[in-house]
Structure formats: structure tokens, C-alpha cells
N, CA, C and O atoms as CSV, one atom per row, in Angstrom:
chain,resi,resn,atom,element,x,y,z
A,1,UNK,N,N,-27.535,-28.323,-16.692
A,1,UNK,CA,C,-26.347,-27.554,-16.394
A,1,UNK,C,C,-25.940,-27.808,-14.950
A,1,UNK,O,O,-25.742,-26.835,-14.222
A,2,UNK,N,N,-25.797,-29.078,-14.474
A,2,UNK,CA,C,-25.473,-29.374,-13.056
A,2,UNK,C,C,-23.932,-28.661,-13.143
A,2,UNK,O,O,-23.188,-28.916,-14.090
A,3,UNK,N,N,-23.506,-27.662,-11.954
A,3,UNK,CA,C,-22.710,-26.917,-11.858
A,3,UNK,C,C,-22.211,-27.426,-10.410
A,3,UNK,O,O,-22.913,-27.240,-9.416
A,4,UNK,N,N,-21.163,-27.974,-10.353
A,4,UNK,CA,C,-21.095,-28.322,-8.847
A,4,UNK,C,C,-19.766,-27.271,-8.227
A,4,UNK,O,O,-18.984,-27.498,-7.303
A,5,UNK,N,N,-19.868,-26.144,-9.072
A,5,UNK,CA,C,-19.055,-25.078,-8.927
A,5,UNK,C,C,-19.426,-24.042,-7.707
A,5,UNK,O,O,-18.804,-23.378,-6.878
A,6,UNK,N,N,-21.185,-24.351,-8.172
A,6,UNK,CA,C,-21.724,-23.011,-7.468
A,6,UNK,C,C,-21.725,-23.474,-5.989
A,6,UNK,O,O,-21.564,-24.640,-5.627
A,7,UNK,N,N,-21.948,-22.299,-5.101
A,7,UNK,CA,C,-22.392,-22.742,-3.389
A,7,UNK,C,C,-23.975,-21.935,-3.514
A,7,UNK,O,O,-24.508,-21.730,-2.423
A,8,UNK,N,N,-24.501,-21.620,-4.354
A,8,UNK,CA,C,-25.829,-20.665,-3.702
A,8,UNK,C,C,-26.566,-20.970,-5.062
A,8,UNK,O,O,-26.185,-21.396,-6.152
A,9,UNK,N,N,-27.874,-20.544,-4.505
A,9,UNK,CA,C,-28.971,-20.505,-5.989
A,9,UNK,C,C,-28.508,-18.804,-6.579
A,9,UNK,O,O,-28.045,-18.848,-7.719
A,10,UNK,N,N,-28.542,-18.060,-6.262
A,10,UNK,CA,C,-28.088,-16.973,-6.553
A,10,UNK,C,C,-26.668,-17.293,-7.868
A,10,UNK,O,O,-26.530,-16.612,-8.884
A,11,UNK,N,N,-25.896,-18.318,-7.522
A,11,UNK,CA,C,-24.544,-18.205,-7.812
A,11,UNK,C,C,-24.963,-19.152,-9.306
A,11,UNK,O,O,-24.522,-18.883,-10.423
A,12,UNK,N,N,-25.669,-20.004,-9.067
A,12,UNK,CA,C,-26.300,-21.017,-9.917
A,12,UNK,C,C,-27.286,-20.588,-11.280
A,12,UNK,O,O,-27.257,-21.177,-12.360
A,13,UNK,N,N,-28.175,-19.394,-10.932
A,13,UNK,CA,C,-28.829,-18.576,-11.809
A,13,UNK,C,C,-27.721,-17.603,-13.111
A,13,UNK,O,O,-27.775,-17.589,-14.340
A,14,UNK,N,N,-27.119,-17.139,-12.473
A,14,UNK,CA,C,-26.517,-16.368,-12.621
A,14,UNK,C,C,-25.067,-16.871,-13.917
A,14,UNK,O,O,-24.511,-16.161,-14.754
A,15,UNK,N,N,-24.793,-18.786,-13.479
A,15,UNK,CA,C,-24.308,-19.119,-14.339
A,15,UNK,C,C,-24.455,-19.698,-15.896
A,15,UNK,O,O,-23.802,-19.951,-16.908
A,16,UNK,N,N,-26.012,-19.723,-15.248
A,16,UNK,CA,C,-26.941,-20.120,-16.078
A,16,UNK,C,C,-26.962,-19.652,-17.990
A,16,UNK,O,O,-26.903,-18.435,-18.165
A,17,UNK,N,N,-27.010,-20.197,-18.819
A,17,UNK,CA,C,-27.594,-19.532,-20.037
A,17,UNK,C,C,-28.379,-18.515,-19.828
A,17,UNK,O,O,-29.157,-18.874,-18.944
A,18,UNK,N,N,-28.687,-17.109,-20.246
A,18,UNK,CA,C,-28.919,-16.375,-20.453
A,18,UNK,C,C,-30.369,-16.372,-20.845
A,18,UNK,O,O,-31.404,-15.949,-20.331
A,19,UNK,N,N,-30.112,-16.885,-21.742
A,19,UNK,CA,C,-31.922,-17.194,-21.880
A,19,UNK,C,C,-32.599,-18.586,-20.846
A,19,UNK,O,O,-33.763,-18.952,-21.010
A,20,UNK,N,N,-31.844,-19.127,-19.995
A,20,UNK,CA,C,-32.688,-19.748,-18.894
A,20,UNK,C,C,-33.100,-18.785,-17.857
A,20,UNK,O,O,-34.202,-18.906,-17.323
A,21,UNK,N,N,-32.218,-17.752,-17.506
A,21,UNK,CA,C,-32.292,-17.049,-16.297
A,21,UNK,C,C,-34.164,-16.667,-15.530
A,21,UNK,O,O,-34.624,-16.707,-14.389
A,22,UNK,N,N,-34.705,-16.346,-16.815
A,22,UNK,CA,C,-36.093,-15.554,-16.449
A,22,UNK,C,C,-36.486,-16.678,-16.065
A,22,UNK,O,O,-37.237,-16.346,-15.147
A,23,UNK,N,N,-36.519,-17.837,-16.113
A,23,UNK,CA,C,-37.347,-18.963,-15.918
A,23,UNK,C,C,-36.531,-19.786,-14.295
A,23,UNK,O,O,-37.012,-20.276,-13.273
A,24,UNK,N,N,-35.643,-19.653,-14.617
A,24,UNK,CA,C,-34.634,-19.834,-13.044
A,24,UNK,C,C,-35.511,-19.224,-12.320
A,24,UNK,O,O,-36.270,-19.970,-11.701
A,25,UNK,N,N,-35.651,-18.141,-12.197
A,25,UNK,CA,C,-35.925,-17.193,-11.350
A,25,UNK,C,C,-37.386,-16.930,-11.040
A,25,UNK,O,O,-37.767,-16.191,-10.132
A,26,UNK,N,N,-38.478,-17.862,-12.200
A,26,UNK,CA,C,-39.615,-17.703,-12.196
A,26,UNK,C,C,-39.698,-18.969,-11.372
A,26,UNK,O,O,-40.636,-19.235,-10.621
A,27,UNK,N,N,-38.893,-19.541,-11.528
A,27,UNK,CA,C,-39.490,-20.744,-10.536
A,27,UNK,C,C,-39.016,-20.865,-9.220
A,27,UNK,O,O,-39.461,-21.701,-8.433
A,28,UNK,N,N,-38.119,-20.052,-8.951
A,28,UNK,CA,C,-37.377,-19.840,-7.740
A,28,UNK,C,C,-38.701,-18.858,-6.612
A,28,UNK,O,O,-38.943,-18.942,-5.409
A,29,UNK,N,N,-39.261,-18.039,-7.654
A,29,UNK,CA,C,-39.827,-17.114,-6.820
A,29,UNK,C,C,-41.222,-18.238,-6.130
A,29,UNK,O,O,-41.341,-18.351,-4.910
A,30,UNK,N,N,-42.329,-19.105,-7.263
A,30,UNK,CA,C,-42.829,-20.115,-7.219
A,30,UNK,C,C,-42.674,-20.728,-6.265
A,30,UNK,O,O,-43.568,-20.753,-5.419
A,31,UNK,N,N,-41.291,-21.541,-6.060
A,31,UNK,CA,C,-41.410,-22.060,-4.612
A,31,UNK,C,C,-41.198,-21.450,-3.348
A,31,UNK,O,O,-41.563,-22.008,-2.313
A,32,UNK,N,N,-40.627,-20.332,-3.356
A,32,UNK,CA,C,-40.471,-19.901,-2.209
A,32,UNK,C,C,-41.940,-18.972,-1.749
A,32,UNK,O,O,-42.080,-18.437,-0.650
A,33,UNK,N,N,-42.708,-18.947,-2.601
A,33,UNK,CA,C,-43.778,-18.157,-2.016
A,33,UNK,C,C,-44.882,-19.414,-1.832
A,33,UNK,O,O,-45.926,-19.156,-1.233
A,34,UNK,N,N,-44.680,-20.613,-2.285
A,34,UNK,CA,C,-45.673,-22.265,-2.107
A,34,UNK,C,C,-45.416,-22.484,-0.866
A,34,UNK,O,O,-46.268,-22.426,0.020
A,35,UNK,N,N,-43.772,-22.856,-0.629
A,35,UNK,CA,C,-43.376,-23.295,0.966
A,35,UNK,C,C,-42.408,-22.311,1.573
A,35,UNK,O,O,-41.220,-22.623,1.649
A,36,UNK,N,N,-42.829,-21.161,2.002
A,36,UNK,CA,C,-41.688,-20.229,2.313
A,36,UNK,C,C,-40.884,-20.792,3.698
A,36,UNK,O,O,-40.027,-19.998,4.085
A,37,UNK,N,N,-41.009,-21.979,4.480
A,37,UNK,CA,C,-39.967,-22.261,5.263
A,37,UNK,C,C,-39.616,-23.075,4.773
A,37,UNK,O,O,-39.148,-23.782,5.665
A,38,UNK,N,N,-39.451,-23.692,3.601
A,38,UNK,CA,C,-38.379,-24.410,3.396
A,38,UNK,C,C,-37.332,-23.801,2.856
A,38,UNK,O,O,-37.378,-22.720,2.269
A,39,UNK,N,N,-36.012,-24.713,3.100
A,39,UNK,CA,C,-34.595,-24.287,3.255
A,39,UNK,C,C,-33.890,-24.598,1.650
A,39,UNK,O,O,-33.885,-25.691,1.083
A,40,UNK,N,N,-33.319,-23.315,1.132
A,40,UNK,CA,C,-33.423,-23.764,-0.148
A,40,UNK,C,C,-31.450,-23.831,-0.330
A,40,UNK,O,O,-30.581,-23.085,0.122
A,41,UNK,N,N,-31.384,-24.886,-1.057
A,41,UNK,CA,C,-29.458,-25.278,-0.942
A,41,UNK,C,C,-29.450,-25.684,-2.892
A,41,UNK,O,O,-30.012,-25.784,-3.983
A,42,UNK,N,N,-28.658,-25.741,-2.305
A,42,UNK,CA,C,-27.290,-26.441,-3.518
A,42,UNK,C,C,-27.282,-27.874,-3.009
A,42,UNK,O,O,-26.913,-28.091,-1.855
A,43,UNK,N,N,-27.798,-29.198,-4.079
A,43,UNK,CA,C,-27.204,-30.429,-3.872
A,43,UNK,C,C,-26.850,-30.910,-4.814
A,43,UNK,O,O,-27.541,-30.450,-5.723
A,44,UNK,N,N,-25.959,-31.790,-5.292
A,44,UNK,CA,C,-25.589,-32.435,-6.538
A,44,UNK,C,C,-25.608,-31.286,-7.602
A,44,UNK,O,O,-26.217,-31.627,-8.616
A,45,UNK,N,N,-25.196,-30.251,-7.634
A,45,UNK,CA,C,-24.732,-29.293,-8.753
A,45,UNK,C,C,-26.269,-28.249,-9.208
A,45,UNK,O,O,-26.483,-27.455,-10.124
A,46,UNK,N,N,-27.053,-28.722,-8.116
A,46,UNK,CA,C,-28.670,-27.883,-8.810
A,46,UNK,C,C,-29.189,-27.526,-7.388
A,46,UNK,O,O,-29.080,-28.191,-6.358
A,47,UNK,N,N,-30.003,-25.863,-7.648
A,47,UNK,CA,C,-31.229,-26.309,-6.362
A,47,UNK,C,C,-32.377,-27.017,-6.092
A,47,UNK,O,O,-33.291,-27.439,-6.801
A,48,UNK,N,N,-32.143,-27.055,-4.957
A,48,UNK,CA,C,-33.238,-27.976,-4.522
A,48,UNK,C,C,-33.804,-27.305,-2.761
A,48,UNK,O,O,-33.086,-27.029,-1.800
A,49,UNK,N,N,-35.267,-27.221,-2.887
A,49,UNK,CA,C,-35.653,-27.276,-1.276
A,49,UNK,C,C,-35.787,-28.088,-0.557
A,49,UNK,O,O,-36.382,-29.046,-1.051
A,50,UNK,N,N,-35.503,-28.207,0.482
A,50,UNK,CA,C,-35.931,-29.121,1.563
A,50,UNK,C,C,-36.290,-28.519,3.008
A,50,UNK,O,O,-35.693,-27.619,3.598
A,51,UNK,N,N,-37.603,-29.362,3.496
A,51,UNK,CA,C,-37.877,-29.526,4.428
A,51,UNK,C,C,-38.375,-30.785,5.585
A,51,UNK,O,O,-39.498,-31.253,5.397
A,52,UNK,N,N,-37.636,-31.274,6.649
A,52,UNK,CA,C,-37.512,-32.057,6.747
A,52,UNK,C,C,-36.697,-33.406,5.671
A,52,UNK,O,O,-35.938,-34.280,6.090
A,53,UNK,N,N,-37.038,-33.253,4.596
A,53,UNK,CA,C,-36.500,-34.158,3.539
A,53,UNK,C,C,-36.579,-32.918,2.225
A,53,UNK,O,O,-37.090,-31.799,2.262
A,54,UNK,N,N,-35.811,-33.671,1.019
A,54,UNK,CA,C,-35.521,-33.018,-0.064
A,54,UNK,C,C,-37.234,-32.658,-0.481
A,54,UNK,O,O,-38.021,-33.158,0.322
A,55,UNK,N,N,-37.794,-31.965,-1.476
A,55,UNK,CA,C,-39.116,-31.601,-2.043
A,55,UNK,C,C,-39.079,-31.529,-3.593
A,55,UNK,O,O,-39.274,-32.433,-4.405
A,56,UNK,N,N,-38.836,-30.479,-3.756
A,56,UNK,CA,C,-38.536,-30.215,-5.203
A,56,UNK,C,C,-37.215,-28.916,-5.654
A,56,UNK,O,O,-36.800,-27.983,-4.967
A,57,UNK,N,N,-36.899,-29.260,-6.794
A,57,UNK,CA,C,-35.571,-28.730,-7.443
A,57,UNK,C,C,-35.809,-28.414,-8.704
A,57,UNK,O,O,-36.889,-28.519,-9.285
A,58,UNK,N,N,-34.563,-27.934,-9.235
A,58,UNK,CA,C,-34.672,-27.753,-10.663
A,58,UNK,C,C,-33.230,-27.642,-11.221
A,58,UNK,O,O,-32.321,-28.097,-10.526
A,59,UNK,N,N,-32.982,-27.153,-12.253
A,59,UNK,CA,C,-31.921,-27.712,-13.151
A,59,UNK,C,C,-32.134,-26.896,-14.605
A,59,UNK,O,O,-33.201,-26.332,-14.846
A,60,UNK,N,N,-30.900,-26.891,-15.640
A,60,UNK,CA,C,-30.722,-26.315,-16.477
A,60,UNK,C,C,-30.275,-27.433,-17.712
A,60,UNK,O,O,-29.270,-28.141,-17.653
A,61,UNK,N,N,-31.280,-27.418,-18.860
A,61,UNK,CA,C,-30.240,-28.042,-19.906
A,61,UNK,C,C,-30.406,-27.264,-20.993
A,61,UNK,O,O,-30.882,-26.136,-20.868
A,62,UNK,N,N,-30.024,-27.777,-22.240
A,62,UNK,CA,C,-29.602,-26.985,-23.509
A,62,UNK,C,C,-31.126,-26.182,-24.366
A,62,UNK,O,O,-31.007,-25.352,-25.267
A,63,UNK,N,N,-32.134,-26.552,-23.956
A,63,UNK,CA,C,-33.028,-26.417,-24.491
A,63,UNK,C,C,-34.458,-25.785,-23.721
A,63,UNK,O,O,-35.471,-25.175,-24.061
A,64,UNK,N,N,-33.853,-26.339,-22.471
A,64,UNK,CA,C,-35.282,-26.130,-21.001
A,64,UNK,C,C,-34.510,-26.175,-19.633
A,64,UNK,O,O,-33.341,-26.350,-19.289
A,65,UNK,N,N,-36.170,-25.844,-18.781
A,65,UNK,CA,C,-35.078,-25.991,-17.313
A,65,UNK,C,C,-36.041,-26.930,-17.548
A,65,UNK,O,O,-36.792,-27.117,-18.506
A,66,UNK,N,N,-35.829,-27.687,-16.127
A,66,UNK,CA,C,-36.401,-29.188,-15.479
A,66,UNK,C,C,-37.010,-28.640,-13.920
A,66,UNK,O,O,-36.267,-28.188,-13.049
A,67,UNK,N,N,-38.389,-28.771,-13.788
A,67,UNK,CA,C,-39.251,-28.539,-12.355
A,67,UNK,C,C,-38.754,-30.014,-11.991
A,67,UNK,O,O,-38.650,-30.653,-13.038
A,68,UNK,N,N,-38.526,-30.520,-11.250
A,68,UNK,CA,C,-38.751,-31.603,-10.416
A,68,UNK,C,C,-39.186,-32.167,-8.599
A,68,UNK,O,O,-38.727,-31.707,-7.553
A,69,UNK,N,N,-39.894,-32.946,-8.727
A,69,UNK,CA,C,-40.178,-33.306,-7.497
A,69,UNK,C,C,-39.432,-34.638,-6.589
A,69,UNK,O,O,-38.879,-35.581,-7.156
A,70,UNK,N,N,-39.482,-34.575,-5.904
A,70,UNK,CA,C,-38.399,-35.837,-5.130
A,70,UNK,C,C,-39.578,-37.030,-4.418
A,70,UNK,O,O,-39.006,-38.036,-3.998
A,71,UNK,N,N,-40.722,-37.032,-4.286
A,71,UNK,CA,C,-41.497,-38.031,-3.326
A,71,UNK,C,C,-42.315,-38.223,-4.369
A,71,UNK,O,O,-42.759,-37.265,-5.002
A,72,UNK,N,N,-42.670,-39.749,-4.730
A,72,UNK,CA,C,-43.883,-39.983,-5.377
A,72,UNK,C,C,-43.858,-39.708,-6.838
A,72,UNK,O,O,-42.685,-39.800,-7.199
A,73,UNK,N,N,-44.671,-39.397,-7.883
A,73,UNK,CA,C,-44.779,-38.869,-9.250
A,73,UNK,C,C,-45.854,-37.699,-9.009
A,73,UNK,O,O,-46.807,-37.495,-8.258
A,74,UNK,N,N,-45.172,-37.030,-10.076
A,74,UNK,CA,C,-46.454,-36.644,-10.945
A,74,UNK,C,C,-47.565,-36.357,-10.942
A,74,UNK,O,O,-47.480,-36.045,-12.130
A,75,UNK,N,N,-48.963,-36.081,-10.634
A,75,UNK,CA,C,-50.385,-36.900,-10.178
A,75,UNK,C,C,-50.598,-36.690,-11.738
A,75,UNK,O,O,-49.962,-35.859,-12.386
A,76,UNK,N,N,-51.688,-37.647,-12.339
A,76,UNK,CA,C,-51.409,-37.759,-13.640
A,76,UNK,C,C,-52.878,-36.309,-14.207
A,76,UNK,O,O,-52.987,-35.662,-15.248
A,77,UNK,N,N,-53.406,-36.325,-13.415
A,77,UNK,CA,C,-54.180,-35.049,-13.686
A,77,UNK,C,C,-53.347,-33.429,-14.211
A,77,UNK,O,O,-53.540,-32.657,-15.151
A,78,UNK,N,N,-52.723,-33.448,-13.464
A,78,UNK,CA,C,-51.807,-32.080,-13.754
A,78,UNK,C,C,-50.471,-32.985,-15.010
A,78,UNK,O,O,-50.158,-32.227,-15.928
A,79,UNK,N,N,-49.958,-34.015,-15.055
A,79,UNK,CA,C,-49.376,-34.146,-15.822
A,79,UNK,C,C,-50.184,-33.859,-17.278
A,79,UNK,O,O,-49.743,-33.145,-18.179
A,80,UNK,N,N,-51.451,-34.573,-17.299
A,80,UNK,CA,C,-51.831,-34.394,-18.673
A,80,UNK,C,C,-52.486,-32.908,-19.187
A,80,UNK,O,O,-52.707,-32.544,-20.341
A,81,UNK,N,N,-52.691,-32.255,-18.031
A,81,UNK,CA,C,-53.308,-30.509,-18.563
A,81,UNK,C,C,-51.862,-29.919,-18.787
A,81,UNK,O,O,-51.657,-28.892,-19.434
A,82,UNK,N,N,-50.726,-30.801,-18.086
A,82,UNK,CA,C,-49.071,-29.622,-18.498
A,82,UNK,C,C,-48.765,-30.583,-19.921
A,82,UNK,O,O,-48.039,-29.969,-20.703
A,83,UNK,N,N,-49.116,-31.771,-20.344
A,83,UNK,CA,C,-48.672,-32.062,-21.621
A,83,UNK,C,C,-49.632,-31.502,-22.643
A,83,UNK,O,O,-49.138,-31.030,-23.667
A,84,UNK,N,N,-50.949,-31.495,-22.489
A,84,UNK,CA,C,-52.032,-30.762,-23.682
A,84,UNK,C,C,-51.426,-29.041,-23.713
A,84,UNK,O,O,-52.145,-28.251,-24.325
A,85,UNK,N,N,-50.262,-28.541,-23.129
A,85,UNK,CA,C,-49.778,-27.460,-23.100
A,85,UNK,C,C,-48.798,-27.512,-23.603
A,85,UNK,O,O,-48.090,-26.525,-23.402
A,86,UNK,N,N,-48.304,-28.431,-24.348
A,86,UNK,CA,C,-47.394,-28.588,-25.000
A,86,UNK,C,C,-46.183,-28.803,-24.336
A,86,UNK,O,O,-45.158,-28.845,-25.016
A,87,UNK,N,N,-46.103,-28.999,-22.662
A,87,UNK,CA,C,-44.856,-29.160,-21.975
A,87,UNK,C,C,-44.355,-30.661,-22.002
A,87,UNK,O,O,-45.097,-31.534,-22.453
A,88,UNK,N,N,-43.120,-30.951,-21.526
A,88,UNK,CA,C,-43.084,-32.235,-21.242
A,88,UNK,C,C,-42.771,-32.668,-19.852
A,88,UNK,O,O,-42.011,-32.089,-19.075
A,89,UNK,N,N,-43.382,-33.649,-19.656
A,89,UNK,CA,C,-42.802,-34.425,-18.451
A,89,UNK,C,C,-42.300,-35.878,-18.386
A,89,UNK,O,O,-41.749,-36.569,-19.242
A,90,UNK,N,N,-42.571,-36.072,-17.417
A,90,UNK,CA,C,-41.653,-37.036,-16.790
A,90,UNK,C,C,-42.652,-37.915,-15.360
A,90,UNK,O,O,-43.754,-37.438,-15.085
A,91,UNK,N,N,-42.158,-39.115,-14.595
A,91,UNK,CA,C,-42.228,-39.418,-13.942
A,91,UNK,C,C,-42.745,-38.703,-12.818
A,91,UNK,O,O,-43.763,-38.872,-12.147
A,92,UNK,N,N,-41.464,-37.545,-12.741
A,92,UNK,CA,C,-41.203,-36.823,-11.316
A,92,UNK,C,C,-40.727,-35.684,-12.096
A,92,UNK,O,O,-39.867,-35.109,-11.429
A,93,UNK,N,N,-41.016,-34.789,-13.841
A,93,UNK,CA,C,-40.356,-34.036,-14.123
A,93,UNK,C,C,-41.233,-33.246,-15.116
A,93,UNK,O,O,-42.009,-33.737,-15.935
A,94,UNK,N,N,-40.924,-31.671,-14.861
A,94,UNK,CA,C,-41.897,-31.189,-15.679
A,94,UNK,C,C,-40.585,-30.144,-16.714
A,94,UNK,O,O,-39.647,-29.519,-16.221
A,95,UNK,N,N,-40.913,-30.240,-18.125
A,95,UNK,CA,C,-39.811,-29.511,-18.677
A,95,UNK,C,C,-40.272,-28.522,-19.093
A,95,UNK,O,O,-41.487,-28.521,-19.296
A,96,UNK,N,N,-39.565,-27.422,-19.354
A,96,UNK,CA,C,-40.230,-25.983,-19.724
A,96,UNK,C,C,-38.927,-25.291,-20.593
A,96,UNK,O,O,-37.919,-24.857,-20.036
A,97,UNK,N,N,-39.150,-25.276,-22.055
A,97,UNK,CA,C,-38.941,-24.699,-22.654
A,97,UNK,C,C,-38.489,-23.582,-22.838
A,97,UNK,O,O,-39.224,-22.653,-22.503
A,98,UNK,N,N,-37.713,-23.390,-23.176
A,98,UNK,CA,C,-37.008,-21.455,-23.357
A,98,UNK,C,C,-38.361,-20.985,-23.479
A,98,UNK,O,O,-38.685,-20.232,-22.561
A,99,UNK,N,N,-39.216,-21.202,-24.313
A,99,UNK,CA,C,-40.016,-19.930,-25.452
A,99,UNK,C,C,-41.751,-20.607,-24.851
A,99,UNK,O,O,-42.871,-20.834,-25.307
A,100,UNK,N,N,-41.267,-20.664,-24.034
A,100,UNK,CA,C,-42.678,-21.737,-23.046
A,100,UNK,C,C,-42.486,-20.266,-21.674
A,100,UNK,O,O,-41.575,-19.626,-21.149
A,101,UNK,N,N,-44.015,-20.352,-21.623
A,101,UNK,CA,C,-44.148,-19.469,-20.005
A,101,UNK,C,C,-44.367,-20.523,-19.164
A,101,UNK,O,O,-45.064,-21.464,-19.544
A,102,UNK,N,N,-43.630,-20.495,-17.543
A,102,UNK,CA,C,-43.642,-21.121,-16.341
A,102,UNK,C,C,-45.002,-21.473,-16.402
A,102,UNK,O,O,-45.736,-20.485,-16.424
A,103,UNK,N,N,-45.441,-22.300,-16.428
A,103,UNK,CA,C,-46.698,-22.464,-15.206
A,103,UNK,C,C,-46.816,-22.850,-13.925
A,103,UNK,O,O,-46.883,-23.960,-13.397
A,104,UNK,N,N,-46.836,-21.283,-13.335
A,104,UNK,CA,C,-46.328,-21.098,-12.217
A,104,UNK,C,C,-47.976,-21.692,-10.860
A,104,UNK,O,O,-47.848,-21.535,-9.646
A,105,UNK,N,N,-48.782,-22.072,-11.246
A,105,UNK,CA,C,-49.784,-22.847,-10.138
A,105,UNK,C,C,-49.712,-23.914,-10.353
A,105,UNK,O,O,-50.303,-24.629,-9.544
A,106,UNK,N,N,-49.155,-24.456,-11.240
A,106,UNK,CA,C,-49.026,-25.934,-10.956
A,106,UNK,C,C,-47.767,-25.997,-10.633
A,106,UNK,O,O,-47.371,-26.999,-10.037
A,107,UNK,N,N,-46.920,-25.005,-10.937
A,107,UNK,CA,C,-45.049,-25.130,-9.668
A,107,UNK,C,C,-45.565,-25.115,-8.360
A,107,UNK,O,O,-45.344,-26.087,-7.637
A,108,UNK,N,N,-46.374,-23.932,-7.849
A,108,UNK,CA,C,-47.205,-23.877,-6.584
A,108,UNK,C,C,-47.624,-24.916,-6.088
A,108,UNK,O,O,-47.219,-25.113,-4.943
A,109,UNK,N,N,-48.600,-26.023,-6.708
A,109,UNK,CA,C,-49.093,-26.620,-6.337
A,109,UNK,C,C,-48.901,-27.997,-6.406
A,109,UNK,O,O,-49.773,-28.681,-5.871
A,110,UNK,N,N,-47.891,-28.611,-6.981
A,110,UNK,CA,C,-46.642,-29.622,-7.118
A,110,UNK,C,C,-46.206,-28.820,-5.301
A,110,UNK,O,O,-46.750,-28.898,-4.200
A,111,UNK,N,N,-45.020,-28.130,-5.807
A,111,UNK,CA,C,-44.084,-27.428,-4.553
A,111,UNK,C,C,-45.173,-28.027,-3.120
A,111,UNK,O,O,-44.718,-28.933,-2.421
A,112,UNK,N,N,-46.628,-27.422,-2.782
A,112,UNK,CA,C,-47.321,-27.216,-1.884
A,112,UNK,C,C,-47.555,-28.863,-1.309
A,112,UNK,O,O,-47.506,-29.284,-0.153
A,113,UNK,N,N,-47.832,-29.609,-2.626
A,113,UNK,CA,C,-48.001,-31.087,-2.172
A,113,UNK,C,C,-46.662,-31.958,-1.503
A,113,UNK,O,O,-46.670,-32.816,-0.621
A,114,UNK,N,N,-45.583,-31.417,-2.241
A,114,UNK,CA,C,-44.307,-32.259,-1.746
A,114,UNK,C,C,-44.425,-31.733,0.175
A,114,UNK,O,O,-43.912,-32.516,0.975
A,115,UNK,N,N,-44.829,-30.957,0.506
A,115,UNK,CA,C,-44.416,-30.263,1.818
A,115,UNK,C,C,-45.750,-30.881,2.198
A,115,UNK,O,O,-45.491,-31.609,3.156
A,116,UNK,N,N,-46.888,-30.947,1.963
A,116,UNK,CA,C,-47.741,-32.133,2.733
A,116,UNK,C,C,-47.246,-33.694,2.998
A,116,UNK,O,O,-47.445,-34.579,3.831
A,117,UNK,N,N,-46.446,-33.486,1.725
A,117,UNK,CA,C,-45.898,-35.411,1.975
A,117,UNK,C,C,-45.027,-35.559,3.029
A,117,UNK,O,O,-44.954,-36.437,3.888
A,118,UNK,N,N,-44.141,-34.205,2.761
A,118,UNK,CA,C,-42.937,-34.781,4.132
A,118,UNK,C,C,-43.962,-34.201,5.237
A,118,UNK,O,O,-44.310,-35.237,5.803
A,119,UNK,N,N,-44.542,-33.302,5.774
A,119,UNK,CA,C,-44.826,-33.368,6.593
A,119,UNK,C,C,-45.832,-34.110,7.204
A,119,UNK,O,O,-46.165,-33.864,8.363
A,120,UNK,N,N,-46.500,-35.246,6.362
A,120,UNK,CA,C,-46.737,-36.667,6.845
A,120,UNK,C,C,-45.864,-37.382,7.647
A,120,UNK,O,O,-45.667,-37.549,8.851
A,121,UNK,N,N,-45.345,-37.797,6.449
A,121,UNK,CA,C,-44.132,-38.455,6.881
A,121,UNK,C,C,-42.992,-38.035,7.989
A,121,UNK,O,O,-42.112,-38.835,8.308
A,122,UNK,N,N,-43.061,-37.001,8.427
A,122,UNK,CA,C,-42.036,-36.645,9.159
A,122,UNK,C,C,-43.310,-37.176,10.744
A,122,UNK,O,O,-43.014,-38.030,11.581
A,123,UNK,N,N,-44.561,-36.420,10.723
A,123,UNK,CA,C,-45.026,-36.740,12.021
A,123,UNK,C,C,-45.425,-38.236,12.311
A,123,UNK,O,O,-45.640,-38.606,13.465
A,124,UNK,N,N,-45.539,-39.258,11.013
A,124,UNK,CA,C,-45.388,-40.341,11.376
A,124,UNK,C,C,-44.449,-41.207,12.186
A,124,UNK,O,O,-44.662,-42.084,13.022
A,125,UNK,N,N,-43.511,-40.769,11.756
A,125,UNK,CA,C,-41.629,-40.740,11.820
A,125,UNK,C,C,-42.142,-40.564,13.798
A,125,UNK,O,O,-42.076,-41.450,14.650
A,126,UNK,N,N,-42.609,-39.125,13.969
A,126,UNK,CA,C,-42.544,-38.825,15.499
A,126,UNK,C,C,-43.375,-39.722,16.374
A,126,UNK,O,O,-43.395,-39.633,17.602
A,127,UNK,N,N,-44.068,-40.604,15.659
A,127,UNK,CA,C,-45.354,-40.906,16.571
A,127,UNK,C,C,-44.427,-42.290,17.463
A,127,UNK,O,O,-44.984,-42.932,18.353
């Protein structure tokens, strides 16, 4: 449901399907309590956090939302305990089902790793 209508995650939830909302919002809370200084926006019609660089986002389609991460994949350890759960992923994408509960420590802990990567990368960047 890329909405390039909205200006806010607030505005974005809210336009959301009805039955995405609890899960919007379950994952909204997820990252902001993983990396609470990162800066959370509107890019390309979805949110997304960033610090120093983009991290992770998410998105709405007809069936699921979409967790996604922006640096790297996946690690295939947590991909295969979120597919023996019947979720699907992706590369860089974890899908979650209407009638599926968040799994909200591996949003945590996806979210927690993207903010180790940039902040590699960012103090490399300084050296």
C-alpha cells in the first residue's frame, strides 16, 4: 500500500486496511523501542527509519505487511526459524500475515543489527 499521499507514519497507519493496522503498529512500537534514536520518516510512500543511513521499513499489501531491512540480507539463521513459522521471507524481507502474530524479537533484533551496521559504517566513513 505505498501511499505517497501520506507525510507521517501516524498518517500512513491510519490509511492502512483495517485489519493491517494492529500489525502497523506492532511493528512500529518494535522499532522504536530496538533503536529509539533513530529518526523515523516517510520515503517512497512507506516508513522507514534511519540513522545515519536508511535501516529498516515496512509497508502494506493485500494480504500482509512487509518488515524490511535496507543493508545486507537476512542472516539465514533467523530467516529459517521465521520460515519453520510459517512466515515468509525474502532476501531483505520478512512477510507477516493478517492472521500471523508479529514476531516482535526478531523485529528487535533485525531493527538492532541494521543500527550496528550503519554505525560501522558511519565511523569508518569518520576515520
Amino acid at each position: 500500500m505505498t501511499n505517497y499521499a501520506v507525510k507521517d507514519v501516524n498518517e500512513f497507519i491510519a490509511a492502512a486496511p483495517k485489519e493491517a493496522r494492529a500489525h502497523l503498529e506492532e511493528l512500529r512500537a518494535a522499532v522504536k523501542s530496538a533503536i529509539p534514536k533513530a529518526e523515523e520518516k516517510i520515503g517512497y510512500g512507506k516508513p522507514y527509519y534511519k540513522l545515519n543511513q536508511w535501516l529498516v521499513g515496512f509497508d502494506v499489501y493485500k494480504r500482509h505487511v512487509t518488515f524490511e531491512i535496507y543493508e545486507g540480507q537476512l542472516p539465514s539463521e533467523i530467516r529459517t526459524a521465521l520460515e519453520k513459522k510459517g512466515y515468509g521471507t525474502g532476501n531483505k524481507t520478512l512477510q507477516i500475515k493478517f492472521d500471523q502474530k508479529v514476531p516482535i524479537t526478531a523485529i528487535k533484533n533485525l531493527a538492532k543489527a541494521q543500527a550496528k551496521l550503519s554505525e560501522a559504517k558511519h565511523k569508518d566513513k569518520q576515520k
